[in-house]
Structures are given as C-alpha cells and as structure tokens.
N, C-alpha and C positions, 0 to 999 in steps of 0.2 A: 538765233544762231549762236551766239553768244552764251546762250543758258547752255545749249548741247552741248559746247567747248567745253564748260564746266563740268557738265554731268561725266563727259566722259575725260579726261583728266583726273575727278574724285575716280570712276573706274579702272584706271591705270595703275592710281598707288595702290587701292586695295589690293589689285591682283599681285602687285610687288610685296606688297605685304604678307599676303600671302605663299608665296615662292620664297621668304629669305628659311634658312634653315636657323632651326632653334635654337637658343642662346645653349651653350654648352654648362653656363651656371645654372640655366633651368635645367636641365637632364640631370647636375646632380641634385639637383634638391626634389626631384621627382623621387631619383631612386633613393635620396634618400628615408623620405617617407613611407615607401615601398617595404612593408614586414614581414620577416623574412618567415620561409614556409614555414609550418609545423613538424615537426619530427617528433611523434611520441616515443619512436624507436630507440632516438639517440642516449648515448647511456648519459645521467644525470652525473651533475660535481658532486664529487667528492662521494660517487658512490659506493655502497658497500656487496659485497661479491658473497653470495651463500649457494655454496653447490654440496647437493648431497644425493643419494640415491632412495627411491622409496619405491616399495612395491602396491601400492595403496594409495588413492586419492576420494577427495572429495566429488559427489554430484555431476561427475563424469559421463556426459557422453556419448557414444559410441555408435558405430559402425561398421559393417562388414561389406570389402570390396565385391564387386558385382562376381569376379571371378572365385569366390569365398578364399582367398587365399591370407588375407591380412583384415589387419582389422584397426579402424580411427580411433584415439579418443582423444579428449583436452583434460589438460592436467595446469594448474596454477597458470594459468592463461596463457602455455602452449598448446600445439598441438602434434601428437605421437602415432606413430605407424607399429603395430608389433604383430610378428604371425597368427595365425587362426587359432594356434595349441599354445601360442605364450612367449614368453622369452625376452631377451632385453629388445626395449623400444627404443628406436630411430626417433627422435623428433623431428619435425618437419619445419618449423614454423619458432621462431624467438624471437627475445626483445621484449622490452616495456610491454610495448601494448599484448593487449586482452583478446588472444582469441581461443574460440571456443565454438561447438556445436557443429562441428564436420560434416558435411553428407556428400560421399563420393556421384558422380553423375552415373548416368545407364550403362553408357558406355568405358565407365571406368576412367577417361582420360582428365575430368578436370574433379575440383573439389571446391565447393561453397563452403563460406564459414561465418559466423561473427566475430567483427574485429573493431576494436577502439581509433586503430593505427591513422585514423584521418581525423582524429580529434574528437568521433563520434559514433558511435556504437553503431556497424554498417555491414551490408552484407560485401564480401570480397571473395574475389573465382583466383584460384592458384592451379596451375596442372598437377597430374599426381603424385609428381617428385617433390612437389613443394617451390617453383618458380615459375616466372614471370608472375606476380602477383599484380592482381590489380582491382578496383572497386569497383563491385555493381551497383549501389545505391551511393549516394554524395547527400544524403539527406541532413543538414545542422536544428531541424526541428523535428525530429522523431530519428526514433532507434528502432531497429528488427531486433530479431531470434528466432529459433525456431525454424533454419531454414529446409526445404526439400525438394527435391529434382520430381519435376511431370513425366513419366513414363519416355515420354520419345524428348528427353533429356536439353529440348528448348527454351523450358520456363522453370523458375525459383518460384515455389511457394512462400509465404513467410507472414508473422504476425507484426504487423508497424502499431509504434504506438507513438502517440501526438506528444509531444513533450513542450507545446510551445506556449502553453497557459500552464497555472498552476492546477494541481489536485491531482488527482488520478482519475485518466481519462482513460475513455474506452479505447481497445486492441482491434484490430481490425487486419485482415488477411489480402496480401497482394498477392499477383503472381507479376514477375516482372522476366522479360524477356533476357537472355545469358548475355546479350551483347549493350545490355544496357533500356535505360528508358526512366520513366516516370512510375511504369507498373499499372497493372490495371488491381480498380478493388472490388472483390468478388466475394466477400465477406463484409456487409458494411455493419456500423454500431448500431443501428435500427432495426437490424435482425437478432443478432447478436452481441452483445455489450461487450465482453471480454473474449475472445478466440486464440486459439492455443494450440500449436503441436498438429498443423495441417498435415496430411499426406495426399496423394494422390492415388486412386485406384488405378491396376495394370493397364486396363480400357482406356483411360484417362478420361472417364463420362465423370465419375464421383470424386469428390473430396472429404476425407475423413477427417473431424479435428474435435478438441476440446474445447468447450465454451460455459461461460457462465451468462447467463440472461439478467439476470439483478447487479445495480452500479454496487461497486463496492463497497462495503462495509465492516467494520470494527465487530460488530457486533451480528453477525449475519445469518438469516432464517434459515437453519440446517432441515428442516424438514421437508421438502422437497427435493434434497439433494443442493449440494452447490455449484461441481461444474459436472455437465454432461457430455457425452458421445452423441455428436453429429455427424449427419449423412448431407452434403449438399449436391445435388444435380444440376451439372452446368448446359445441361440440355433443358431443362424444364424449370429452373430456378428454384425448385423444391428443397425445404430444409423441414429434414424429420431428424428428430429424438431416437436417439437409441436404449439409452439406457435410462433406468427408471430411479425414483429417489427410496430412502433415503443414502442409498451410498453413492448413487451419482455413478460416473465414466471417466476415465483418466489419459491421455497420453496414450492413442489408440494406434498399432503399427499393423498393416496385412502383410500374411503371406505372400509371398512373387506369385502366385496364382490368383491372388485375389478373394479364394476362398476363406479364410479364416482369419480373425482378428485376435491381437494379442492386448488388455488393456489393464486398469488400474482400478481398482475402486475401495473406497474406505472402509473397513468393516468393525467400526469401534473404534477403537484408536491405533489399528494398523492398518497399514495398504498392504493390497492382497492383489496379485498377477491373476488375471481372466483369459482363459482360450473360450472363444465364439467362433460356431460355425454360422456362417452368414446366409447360408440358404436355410438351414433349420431353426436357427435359435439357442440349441442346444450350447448350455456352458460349463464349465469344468475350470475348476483352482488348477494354476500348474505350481501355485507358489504364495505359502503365506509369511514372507522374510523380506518381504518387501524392503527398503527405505523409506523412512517417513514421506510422504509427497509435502507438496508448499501450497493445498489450494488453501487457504487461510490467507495466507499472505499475498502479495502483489502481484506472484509467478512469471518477474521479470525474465527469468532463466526458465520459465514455462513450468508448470506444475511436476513434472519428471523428465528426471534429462533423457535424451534422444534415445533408442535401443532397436536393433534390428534381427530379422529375421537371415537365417542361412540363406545363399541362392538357392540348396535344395528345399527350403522348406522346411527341413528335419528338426533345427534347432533354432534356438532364442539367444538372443547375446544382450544380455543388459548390465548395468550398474549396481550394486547393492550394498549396502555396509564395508564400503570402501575399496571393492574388487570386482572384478569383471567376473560374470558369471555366463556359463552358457546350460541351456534349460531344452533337456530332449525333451519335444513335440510330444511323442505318442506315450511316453514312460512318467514326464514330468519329472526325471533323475536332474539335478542341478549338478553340475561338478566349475571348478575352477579354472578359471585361465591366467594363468601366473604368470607376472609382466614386472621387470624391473627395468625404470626410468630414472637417468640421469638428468635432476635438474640444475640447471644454474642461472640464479638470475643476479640483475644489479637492483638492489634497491636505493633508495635513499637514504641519506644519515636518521639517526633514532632521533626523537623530540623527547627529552627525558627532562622531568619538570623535581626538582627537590620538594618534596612534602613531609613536614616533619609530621606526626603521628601521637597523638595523646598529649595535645596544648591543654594546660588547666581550665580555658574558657571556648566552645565550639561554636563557630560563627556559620549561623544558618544562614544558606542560600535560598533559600525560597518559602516565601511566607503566604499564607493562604489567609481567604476571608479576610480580608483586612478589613476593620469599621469601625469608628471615630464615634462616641457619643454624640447627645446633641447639643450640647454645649461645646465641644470641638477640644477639650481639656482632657481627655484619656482614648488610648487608640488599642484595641483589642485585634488579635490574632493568630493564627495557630500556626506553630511552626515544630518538627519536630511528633506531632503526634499528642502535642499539646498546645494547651489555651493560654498566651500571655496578654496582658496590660501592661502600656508604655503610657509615664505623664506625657502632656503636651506642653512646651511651653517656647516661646521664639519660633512656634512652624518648628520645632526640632524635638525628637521622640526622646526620653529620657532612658535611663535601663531597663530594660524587660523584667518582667518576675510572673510567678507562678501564677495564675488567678485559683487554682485547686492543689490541692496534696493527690487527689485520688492517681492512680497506675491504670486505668483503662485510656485508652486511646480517647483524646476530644475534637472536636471536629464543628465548623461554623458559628462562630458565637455570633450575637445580633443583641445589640443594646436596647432597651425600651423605652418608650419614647418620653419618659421620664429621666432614664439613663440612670436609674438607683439600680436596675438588675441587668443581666447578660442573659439569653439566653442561650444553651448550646448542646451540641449532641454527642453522646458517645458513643463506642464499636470495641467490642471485645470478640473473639473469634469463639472462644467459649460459650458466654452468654449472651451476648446479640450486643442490643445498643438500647439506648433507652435518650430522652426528651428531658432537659435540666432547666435549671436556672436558678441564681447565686447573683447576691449582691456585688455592684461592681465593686464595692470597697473591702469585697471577701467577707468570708464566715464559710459555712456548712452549706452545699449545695442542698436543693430540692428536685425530687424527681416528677415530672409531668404526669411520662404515659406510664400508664399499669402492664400493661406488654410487651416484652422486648421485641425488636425489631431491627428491622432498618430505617433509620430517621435523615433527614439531613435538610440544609438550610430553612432552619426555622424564620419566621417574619412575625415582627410583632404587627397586632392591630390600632389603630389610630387610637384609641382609648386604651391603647394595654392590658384588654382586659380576656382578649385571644391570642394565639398563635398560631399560624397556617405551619407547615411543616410537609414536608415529601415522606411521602414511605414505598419500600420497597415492596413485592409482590411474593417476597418472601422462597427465592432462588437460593439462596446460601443455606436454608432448609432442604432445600431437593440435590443438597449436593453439586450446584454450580455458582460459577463469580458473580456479580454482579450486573453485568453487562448482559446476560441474559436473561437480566429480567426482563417478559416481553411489554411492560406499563410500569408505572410506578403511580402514585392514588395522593392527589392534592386533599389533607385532611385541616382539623383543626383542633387546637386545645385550650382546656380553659386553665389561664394563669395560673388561676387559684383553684387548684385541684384541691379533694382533699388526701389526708395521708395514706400515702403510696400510691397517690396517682390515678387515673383516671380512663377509660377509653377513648379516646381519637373519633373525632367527629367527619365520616367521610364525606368531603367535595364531589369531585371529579378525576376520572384518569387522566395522566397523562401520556403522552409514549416519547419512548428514549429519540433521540436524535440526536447524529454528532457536533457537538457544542463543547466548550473549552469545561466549562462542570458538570456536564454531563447530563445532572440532575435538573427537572425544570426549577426556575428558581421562582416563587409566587410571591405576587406583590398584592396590599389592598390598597383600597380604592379609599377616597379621603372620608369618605360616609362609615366606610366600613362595612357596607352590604355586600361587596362584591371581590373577589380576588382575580387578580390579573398572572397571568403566566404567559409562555410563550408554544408555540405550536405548528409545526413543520409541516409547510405547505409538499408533496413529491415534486418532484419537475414533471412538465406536460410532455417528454417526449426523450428516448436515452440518452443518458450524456448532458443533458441541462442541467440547468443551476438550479438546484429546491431555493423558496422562499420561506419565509420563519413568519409568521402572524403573529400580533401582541392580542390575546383574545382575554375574555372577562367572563365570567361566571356568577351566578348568583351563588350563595353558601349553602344553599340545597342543588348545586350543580347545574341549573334548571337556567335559560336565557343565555344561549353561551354566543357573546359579541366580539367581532373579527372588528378590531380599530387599525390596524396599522398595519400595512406589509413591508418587510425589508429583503433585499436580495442575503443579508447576512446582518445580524445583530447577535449582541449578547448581552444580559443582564436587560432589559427594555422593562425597562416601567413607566409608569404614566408619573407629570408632577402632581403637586399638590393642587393644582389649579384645575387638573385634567383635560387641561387646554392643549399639552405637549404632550412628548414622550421622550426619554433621556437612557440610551447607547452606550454600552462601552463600545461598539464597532456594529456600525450599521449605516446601509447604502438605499435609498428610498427606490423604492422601484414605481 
C-alpha cells in the first residue's frame, strides 16, 4: 500500500510538471535560434540599380498563349508578356531570383516556370497576370527545367536532376500533379541517362523528349549521335528512337493537332530546325539560322530554350540570334517579332581587385609534373610552357632557371634513375612534338624519337637504359584536339638512340578516361619486364561509379594483369617492393 502511495504521488508531480507553461526565457531562446526565412527577393546592401531597355536577349524562352494572342519569354531572369506581332513587353515577374522557362497551362489561366526564389532551382505556378505565386516542387536536393503542361492541364512535366552527390548525375523526367506532391518518375536513369525538353502529345497517350543514353563525357562518341528524339508510351511503357545518328534529335515541339513535329539537329557545326510529319516520316528544313544548341555541355537550361507552336498550327515561334522569330509552317518564310523590354535589376556591389600589369619578375600559379631527382637535391618542373630546375636545400626550392634555351613548348620531364639526365617532351603546333633528354646540369638537348608526334609522360626504366612514353593516335593530323583521340599507344625508347633518333617500340593501347592528366601515366616494374598503367573499369549499370584497375603488361603487350581496383585513383604505381601500390587519391573498393 505504501509502494502505490508512492507510485502515484511520483504520478502527480509529473502530470504538474507537465501542465506548468513554459519558462518565457526558454521561448526567447528558442526563437532566438529560430533563422530567419530566406528572401532571394529581397534587394541586397548597398545595391547597385541598372535599368536599361533592349530589344534582344540571350537563349530565351518562349511561348504562345493558348488563345495565340501574346506571347512568354525570360529575359536576364524575368519573365515578359508582349503581343503575338511585338511591341513593348510587360514584365510579369522580378526581383533577384532566376526565373525562366514559362509554359502557359490549356487553359490559359495559370503559368509554370523555373525559379531560384526558394533558395533552390524549383518549379513554381503563378496565374496569368503574374500573382498569387507559389511552389510546386520544395526540392533542396535537386533542381528542374524544362517544364510542360499534359494536355487536360493537371500535370507538369519536367526534367529533375539529383544534385545531392557530387559529378554529374543523370536527368530524369517527373510529372508531378498542379496542386502539389512528390511527382511521379516516368522517365527513370536506367532507360534513359540524361532526358530533356518533355512534351506531351494532344491524346496525352505519348511523351515526346530529348535524351542522351551515354553518362556524360568530355570527350564524347559523336558517331552515333549524342542526344536523340524519343517517343515514350504511357500505355505500354514503350521507348522508341526517333531520330537516327549522326546528327541526333533536338528539343522536339508538336503541332496542337499532334500531327507534326518541329525539331533540332546538328548538321556540322550548325543547328538546323526539322518539320516531320509523324504519320509519314517525310522531313523538310524550315530553317538553317539556328542558335548554336548546348548538347556538348551539361544542358542545365536543356539543350534549346523552350519554342512553340501557333494555336492555329500555321506558324513557329522560337528564339534565335537574339530575337524572337516566328516561322510560317507551309512557306518556311521566317520574319521577326520586335519586342522592347524594360530591364531593371539591383545587383550587388563590384569586386574589383588592383592588378598591376608588366612586374619585371611573373609569378607562376600553377606548376605541372613536379619531380625531385633521386638524391632529393634538384626539383624539376614545367611551368609556363617550359621545363625549370630548382636546387633543394633546407626542404626549401632555390630560384628556378631554364633547364633549355629552345622556343618550342616542353612538357613532363622525369629524372633518371641516376638523376645525371631529365627526360622530357615537346609540342609545337607546326611541327608536332618529339621525345628529349639533357643533362640535369644542362648542355645541348638530345632527341629520342625519329617521328614527330604526340609524346607525353615519359618513364624511365629501372636500369635507365629505356623509356616508356604515351603517344597520341595522331588526331591533331586529322584536324581535331586531342581529346579525341579515340586510344593513345603505351610505347618505348631506347636512351641511347643513335643520331636523330629512333622509332618507338609499341606496347599496348590505352584508352582515354577522365583522370586529372588525362594521359595514362605508365610505370615499370622493378625487373623491368613489365609496364604498369592504369585502366578504366565502365560502371555495371547507369549512373554508377567506373573503377580504374592498376594493370601490367609484358613489353610485347602480351599477359595483361589486373592487380588492384580503386573506386578513383590517380598516378597508382606499384613500390619497389611490389608488395603495395602508392595513390595520389584512391579508395579501395
């Protein structure tokens, strides 16, 4: 009886405890913690005020009301209303934040767009006067673009892209309901890797968009096309190709009937406007004035800005070299719609930094191949387009100086393993490059190879008595940069060539992969039978992570051994011991 008095006494004060109201010092220290919302709106201190008028903008936009009567576009990240024939634009939309990419609903009454205004690149519904604004997506790990209304004007199409790891990850297509939600994804990265510039067909069975099926790349295999014209079936889940390589598909718009497509494709080095009829096939140029498109680059703002069709059909309304054009249908005559917009924005104050201009002595930022002899007493590297040597002494680099006189550009030097020579490559855009080496205490260089080429990161052999070396595949001959070259060929040389050098003893290919030098960098082995390089595993499946292997070859190319995988490494060579292997940035998988 006694324990129960107790038990319920402790349940007495708790409940008191619970009923007292809260200390009024905790509520301000609550709200003082409490950070105050975000306004990208709000105009910044000490802003600076530029208003001026232009007839002309950049990668613009556009859109024509359902009732063809006006017409959307974004200009310096507002957004402007101005008649179907031209004239001065209304803006709708101001302020700091970024919005862009307009698309009026079916009904005419509301307008989707992308906006920063939440701190995060997002889709937001405004009516078509330009208020009550508010967001449809609240997403802080991924951004939209690209957005478009479904036929019966209930659902936003759009391309999300993941932003919450590093790289560049695939784009993928929602459609997310007007009044809100999560979205559903109806374009995933396993179909399609990058996705671009949805529409919807009048039926609302199809969606038409742009895609590219290969992860991005630098350096990217243009012979199949790089993004194409997709048809996807939300009845049948079916994804067909429309257009074929090599000029690929672009930023595809239909007719309000559904019958014809207006599209993009590259023909050389211009973008050229496509009319298709979609029950025959049959195509026809309405326009070779295109604007350069962006599939090269990232197509953050989608590979061409938005452009629409008349409600009757009759004509084109797109963006081009700075001006809004509209493009009769059946003539393909282009004429102009002449729009002057009042901008005014606030910026921020200027960051203007004093740099004086032609000091007696130029202090290089960035120095390349760095490599210390083997006694640790001279430090060799290229800065500038040339080859210097610094003493060492105290751990501290003395003054630079020339290691040559020559005027051709030098590139990777590598001590040998005596440390009495350097070896290193040069690159003249006239005559190629060629394979050196020069005492480290200077004199007269000597030339390896007998061939000009493309060379680079030479490796001495453990007896100094070879050189491994990269060569190109000889791209900069065929009239392209470097990076497309599609291999580059693990060779070797012999030190002591005789005068004027020698042929190249070929190894094995390699192939390019994006790596901080680009080039593979080859290592030997302590015997010296074997050369070590590195070798780019694909990822198993879109969107994963490739692996790099540290693999080994015999010097007849023959016996090629995978030792080591990393999710990312660079420079990986094996020790002397060939017990380890030593990274400048690598994660064991």
């Amino acid at each position: 009886m006694l324990r129960l008095r107790h038990k319920s006494q402790w349940l007495v004060l708790v409940l008191a405890l619970i009923a007292l109201p809260p200390c009024q010092a905790d509520e301000k220290k609550t709200d003082a913690k409490k950070p105050a919302k975000l306004d990208v709106n709000a105009v910044p201190e000490n802003a600076r005020k530029v208003e001026f008028t232009t007839d002309e903008g950049t990668w613009m936009s556009v859109d024509v009301s359902p009732d063809g009567k006006t017409i959307l576009f974004d200009l310096l990240g507002d957004i402007y209303r101005v008649g179907i024939a031209g004239g001065k634009a209304e803006r709708v939309t101001s302020g700091l934040a970024f919005d862009y990419a307009p698309r009026t609903s079916p009904d005419g009454r509301m307008i989707v767009f992308c906006s920063d205004r939440g701190g995060n690149m997002n889709l937001w519904l405004m009516n078509s006067e330009g208020s009550e604004t508010r967001a449809l997506t609240e997403e802080k790990d991924a951004v939209f673009s690209s957005p478009s209304w479904t036929p019966d004007g209930l659902y936003v199409l759009a391309r999300r892209e993941e932003t919450s790891k590093a790289g560049i990850p695939p784009v993928e297509i929602f459609m997310i309901h007007r009044d809100g939600g999560s979205g559903i994804k109806i374009i995933p990265k396993d179909k399609i890797d990058t996705s671009a510039g949805p529409i919807a067909s009048p039926d609302g069975r199809y969606i038409y968009l742009t895609g590219r099926k290969a992860d991005f790349s630098y350096t990217p295999n243009m012979t199949n096309g790089l993004w194409h014209v997709y048809r996807f079936d939300r009845k049948t889940g079916e994804i067909v190709q429309l257009t074929t390589a090599p000029d690929g598909g672009l930023r595809p718009t239909l007719s309000p009937d559904g019958k014809r497509m207006v599209y993009a494709r590259r023909s050389d080095a211009r973008t050229w406007l496509y009319l298709r009829d979609l029950s025959t096939g049959r195509e026809r140029v309405l326009s070779r004035e295109l604007s350069r498109d962006d599939q090269e680059d990232f197509a953050q703002m989608d590979v061409l800005p938005g452009a629409a069709f008349t409600p009757d059909g009759k004509a084109f309304v797109y963006w081009s070299g700075g001006k809004i054009h509209r493009l009769d249908i059946a003539t393909a005559t282009d004429s102009l719609i002449p729009f002057s917009a009042s901008v005014s924005l606030d910026l921020r104050p200027l960051l203007r930094v004093e740099t004086p201009v032609g000091d007696p002595e130029l202090k290089a930022k960035i120095l390349r191949w760095p490599t210390l002899s083997p006694d640790g007493k001279l430090l060799a590297f290229d800065a500038l387009g040339k080859i210097w040597i610094s003493d060492i002494a105290g751990g501290k680099a003395g003054r630079p100086r020339r290691l040559t006189k020559d005027t051709a550009r030098e590139y990777a030097p590598e001590f040998s393993p005596d440390g009495r020579f350097i070896a290193y490559v040069t690159w003249s855009d006239a005559d190629l490059g060629h394979v050196w080496k020069i005492k480290a205490a200077g004199g007269g260089p000597v030339r390896l190879s007998r061939t000009a080429g493309h060379y680079t990161n030479p490796a001495w052999s453990p007896k100094g008595d070879r050189i491994a070396i990269v060569a190109g595949s000889g791209a900069e001959l065929r009239g392209q940069q470097p990076e497309f070259d599609p291999y580059f060929e693990i060779r070797w040389l012999p030190s002591e060539p005789p005068a004027g050098g020698t042929d190249s003893v070929p190894v094995t290919a390699a192939s390019p992969y994006d790596a901080l030098r680009f080039h593979p960098v080859p290592a030997w082995s302590p015997d010296g039978d074997r050369i070590f390089f590195e070798k780019e595993i694909p990822p198993g499946e879109p969107g994963g992570d490739r692996k790099v292997d540290l693999v080994s070859v015999r010097l007849d190319g023959t016996d090629e051994q995978h030792h080591l995988r990393f999710v990312s490494a660079e420079d990986a060579v094996e020790t002397p011991s060939t017990a380890r292997a030593s990274t400048a940035s690598a994660k064991r998988s």
